[in-house]
C-alpha positions, -999 to +999 in steps of 0.1 A: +608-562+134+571-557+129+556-559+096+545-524+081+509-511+085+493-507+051+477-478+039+440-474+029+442-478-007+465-507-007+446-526+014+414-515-007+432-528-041+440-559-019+404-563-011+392-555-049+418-579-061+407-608-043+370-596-048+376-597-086+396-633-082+371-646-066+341-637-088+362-649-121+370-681-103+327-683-096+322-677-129+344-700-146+332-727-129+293-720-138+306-714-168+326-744-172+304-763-148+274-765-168+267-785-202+233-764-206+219-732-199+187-738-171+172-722-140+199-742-123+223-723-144+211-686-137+206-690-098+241-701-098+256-672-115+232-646-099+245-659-067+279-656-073+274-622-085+256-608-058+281-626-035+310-608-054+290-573-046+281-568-084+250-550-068+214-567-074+204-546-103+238-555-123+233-585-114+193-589-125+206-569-157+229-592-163+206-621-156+176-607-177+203-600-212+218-638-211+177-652-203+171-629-236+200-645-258+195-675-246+155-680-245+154-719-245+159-733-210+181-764-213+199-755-245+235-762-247+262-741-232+293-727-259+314-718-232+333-690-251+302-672-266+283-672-233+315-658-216+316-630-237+281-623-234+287-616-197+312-595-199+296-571-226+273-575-207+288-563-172+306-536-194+276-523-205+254-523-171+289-499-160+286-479-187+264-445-185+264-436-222+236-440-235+247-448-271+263-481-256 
């Protein structure tokens, strides 16, 4: 017998699913990837943001918060710290309250 069509929304969390996999999976290698935060570092991530449809001005927000913490080019990378970072960071670019 034939497989099942899918419905809409499944294959829409399908898609999201391997959307988000694969944007984790960019990250953590930048992440991991990299000894020091450079120009080489940020084109890398914005790239894999934009490819993983984070939308440009996320993506620059994001971008423009980790240049901020992190105002020496070539200092070194604490993968954990810079992690977290990012995804405060992505929370808060989501988030419309303006207390946040």
């Amino acid at each position: 017998m034939s497989e099942e069509k899918k419905g809409f929304f499944s294959r829409l969390k399908e898609g999201l699913a391997k959307t988000r996999n694969n944007i984790v999976r960019g990250i953590d290698n930048v992440f991991s990837g990299f000894s020091a935060i450079d120009e080489d570092f940020y084109e890398e991530l914005e790239e894999i943001l934009i490819m993983g449809d984070i939308g440009v001005n996320a993506t620059r927000e994001i971008v423009e918060r980790l240049k901020k913490e992190y105002p020496n080019a070539g200092c070194t990378l604490d993968y954990n710290q810079a992690w977290k970072l990012l995804v405060s960071v992505r929370l808060a670019a989501q988030c419309t309250d303006a207390r946040v």
